[in-house]
C-alpha positions as CSV (number, residue, x, y, z in Angstrom):
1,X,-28.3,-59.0,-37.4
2,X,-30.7,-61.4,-35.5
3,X,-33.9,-61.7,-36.5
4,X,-37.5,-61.9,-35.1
5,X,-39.9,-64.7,-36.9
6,X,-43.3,-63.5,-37.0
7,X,-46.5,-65.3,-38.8
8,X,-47.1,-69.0,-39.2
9,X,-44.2,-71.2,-40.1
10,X,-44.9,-73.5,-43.0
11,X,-42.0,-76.4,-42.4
12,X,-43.6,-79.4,-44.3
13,X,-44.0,-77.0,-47.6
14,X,-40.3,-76.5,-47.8
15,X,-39.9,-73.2,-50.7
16,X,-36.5,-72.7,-50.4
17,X,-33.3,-74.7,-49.1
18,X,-29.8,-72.8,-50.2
19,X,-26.3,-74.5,-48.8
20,X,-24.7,-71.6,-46.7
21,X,-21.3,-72.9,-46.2
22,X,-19.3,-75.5,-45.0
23,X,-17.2,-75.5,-41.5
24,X,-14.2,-77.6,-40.8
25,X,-14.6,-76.4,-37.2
26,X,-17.0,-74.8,-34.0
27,X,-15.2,-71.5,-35.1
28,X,-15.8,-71.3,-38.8
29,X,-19.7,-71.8,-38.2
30,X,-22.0,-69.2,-39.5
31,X,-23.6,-67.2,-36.9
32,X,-26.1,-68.6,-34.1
33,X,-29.3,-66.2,-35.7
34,X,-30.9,-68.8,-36.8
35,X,-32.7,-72.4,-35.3
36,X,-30.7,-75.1,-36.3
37,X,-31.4,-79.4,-36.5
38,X,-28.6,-81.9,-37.6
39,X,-28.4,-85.0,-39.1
40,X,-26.2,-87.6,-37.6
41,X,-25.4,-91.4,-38.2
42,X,-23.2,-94.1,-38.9
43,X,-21.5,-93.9,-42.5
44,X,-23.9,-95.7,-45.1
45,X,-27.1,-94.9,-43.0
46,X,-28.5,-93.4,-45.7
47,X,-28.2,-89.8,-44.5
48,X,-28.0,-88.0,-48.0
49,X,-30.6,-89.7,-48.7
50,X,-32.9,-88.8,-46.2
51,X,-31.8,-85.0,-47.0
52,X,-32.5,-85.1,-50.0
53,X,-36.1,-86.2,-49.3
54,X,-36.7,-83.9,-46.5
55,X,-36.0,-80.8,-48.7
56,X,-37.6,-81.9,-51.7
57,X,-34.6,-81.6,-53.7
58,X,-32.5,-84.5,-54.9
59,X,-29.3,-82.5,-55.1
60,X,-29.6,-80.6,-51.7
61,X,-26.9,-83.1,-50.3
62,X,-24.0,-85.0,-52.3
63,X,-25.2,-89.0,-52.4
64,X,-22.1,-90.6,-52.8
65,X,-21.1,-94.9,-52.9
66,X,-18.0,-94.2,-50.5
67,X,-19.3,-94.5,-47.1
68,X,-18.1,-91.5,-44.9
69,X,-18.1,-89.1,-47.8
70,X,-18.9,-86.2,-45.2
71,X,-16.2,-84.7,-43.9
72,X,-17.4,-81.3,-43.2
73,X,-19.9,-79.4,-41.2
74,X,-22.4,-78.6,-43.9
75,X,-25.0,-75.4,-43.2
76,X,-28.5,-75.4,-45.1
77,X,-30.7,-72.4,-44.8
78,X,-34.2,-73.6,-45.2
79,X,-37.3,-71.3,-45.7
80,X,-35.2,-68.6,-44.7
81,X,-35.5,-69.0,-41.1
82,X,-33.9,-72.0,-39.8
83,X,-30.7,-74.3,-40.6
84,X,-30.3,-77.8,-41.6
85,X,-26.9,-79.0,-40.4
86,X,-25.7,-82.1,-42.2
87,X,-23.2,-83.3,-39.9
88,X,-19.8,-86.0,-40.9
89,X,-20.8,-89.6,-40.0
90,X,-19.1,-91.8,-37.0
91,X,-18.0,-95.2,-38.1
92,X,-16.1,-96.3,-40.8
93,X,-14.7,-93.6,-43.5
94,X,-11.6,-93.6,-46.3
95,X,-9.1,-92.0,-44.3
96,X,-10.3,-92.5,-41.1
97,X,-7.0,-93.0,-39.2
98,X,-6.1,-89.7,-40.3
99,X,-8.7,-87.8,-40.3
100,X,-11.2,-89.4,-38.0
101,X,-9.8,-87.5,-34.8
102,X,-10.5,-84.0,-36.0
103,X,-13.3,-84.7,-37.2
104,X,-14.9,-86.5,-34.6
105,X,-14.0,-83.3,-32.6
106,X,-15.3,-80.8,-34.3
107,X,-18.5,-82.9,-34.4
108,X,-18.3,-83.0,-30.7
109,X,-17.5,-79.3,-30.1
110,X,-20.5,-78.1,-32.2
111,X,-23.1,-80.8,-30.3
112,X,-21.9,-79.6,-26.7
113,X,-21.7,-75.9,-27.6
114,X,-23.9,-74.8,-30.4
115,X,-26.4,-72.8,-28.6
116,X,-28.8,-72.7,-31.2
117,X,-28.8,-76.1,-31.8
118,X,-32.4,-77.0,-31.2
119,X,-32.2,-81.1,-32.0
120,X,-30.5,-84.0,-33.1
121,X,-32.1,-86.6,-35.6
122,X,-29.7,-89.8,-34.6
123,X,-30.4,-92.1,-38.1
124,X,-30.1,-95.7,-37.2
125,X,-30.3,-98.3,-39.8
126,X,-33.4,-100.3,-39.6
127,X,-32.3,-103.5,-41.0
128,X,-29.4,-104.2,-38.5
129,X,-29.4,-105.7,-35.2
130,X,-28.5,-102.8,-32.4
131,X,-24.7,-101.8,-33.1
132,X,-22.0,-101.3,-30.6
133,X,-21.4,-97.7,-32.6
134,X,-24.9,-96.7,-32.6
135,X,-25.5,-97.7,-28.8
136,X,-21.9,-95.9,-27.9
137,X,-22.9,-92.5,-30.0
138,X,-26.4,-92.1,-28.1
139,X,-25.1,-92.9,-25.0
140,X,-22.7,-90.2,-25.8
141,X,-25.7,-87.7,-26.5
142,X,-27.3,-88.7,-23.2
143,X,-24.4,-87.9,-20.8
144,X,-23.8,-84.6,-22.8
145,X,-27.6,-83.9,-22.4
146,X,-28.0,-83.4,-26.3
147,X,-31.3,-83.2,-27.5
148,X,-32.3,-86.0,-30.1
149,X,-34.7,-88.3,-31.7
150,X,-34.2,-91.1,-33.4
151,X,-34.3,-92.0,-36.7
152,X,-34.8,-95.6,-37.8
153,X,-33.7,-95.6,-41.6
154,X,-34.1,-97.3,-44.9
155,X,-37.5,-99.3,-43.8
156,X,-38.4,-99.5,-47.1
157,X,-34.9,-102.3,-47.7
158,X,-36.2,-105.3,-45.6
159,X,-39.5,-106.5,-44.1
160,X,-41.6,-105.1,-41.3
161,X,-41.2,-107.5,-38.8
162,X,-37.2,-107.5,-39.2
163,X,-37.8,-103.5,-38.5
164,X,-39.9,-103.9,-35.5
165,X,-37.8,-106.6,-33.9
166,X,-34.4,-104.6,-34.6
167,X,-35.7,-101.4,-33.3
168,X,-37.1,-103.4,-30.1
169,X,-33.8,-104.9,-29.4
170,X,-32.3,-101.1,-29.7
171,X,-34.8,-99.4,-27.5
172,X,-34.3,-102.2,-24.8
173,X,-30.5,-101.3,-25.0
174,X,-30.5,-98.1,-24.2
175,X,-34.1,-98.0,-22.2
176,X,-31.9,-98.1,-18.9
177,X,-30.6,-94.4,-19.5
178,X,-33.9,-93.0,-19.7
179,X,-37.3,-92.2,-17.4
180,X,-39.1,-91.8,-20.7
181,X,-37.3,-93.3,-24.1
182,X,-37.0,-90.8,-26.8
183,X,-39.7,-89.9,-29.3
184,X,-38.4,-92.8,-32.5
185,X,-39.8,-92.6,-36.1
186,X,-39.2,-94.5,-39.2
187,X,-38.5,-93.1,-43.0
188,X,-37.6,-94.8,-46.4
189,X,-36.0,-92.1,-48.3
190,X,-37.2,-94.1,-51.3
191,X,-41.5,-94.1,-50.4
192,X,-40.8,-90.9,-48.3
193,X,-42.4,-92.4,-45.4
194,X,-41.6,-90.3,-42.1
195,X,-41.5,-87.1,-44.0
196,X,-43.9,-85.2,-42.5
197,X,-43.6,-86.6,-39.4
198,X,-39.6,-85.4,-38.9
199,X,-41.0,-82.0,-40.6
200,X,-43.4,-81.8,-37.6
201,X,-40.5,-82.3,-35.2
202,X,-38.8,-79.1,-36.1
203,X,-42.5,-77.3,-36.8
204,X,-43.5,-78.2,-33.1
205,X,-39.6,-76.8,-32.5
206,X,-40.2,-73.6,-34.7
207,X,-44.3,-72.8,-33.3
208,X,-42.2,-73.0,-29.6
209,X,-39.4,-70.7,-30.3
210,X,-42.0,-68.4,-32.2
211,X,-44.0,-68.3,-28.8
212,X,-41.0,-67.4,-26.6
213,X,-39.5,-64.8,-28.5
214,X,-43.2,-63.1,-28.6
215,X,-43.4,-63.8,-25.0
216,X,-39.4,-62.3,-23.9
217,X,-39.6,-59.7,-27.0
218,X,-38.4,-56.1,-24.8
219,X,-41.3,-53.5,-24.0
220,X,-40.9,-50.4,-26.3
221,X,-38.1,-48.3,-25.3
222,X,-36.2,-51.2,-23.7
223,X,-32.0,-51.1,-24.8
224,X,-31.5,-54.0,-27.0
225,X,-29.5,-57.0,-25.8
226,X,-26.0,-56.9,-27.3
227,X,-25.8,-59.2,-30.3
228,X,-22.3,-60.8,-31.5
229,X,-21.0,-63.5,-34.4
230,X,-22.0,-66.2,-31.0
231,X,-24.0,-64.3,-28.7
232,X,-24.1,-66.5,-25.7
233,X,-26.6,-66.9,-23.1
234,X,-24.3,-68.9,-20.8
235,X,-26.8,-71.8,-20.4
236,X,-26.2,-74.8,-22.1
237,X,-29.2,-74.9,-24.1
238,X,-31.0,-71.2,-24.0
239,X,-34.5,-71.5,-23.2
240,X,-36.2,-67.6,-24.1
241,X,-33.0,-66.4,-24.0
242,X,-32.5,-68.2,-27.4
243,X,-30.3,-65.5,-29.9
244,X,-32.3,-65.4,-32.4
């Protein structure tokens, strides 16, 4: 059943986060009812982490010492009306020659098709030099015409001017794909700096998708639109034809 969100949206004061499943595959995802924002990024970028502080809850996602412990596309229902995707890491993982391919696709099949995928937060490590993985990934995004911010993590582990200069050097990299450079913010899972600032991200997200669906909602009497397991619109990213 889809659903229609009325009344104000209170992201930053997150009252309930509940896993929903876990997909190996595009096919195996739950339905496309409801908003959703992943979390992507090179193993050990501290995404779990990040999660973790986001939600509120320090067991929402698994924080584990072997980098790449992700292997699944993991579904997070949050406030009851949109999802938190917590997608497999690109880069180094145990097992990567075997498994790295099918993951990497199913990773690839839900970015370019998920029609209610709303965002991307792309974490980059704050206290490295710009990566050739990193660069490669969000030029990836680009020529797919995924929507993303970036995320410069961990700011808390080294000192400000290291930050600045590293995420300088990464926006010059990649400033010759763009007109205007993506929006960029900076979090410490530790301080929980940038919490309410990636909140607002998916509030200004939420308060948009809120305002179309009041403004496309059918005049009394109108036949419903047909609603499936993944309704389509046919568009790449729906705009007021969104399903939910």
């Amino acid at each position: 059943m889809l659903r229609q969100w009325r009344g104000p949206f209170s992201i930053v004061n997150i009252a309930s986060a509940i896993f929903e499943c876990s997909a190996p595959d595009l096919d195996t995802c739950p339905d496309e009812s409801l908003p959703e924002f992943a979390f992507i990024g090179r193993s050990n970028v501290g995404k779990s982490s990040l999660l973790n502080m986001l939600s509120g809850r320090p067991d929402l996602a698994r924080v584990s010492p072997t980098p790449g412990f992700t292997k699944l596309i993991n579904f997070f229902i949050m406030n009851g009306c949109w999802r938190l995707v917590d997608l497999p890491g690109y880069g180094f993982a145990e097992g990567a020659r075997k498994d790295s391919a099918k993951f990497n696709q199913a990773v690839s099949h839900y970015l370019k098709q998920r029609t209610n995928l709303c965002s991307v937060f792309a974490l980059i490590e704050s206290g490295l030099p710009p990566q050739d993985i990193d660069i490669e990934f969000i030029g990836w995004l680009t020529r797919n015409a995924v929507p993303f911010v970036l995320v410069f993590t961990k700011t808390d582990k080294i000192n400000a001017a290291t930050v600045s200069a590293n995420m300088a050097a990464f926006m010059e990299q990649i400033a010759p794909w763009f007109v205007q450079p993506p929006a960029t913010f900076m979090c410490s899972s530790e301080t929980g700096h940038g919490r309410a600032e990636l909140l607002g991200v998916i509030d200004e997200a939420m308060t948009a998708i809120q305002a179309e669906a009041k403004a496309a909602a059918p005049a009394a009497g109108d036949a419903p639109a047909p609603a499936g397991k993944h309704a389509k619109s046919g568009k790449r990213r729906p705009d007021l034809a969104r399903p939910w």
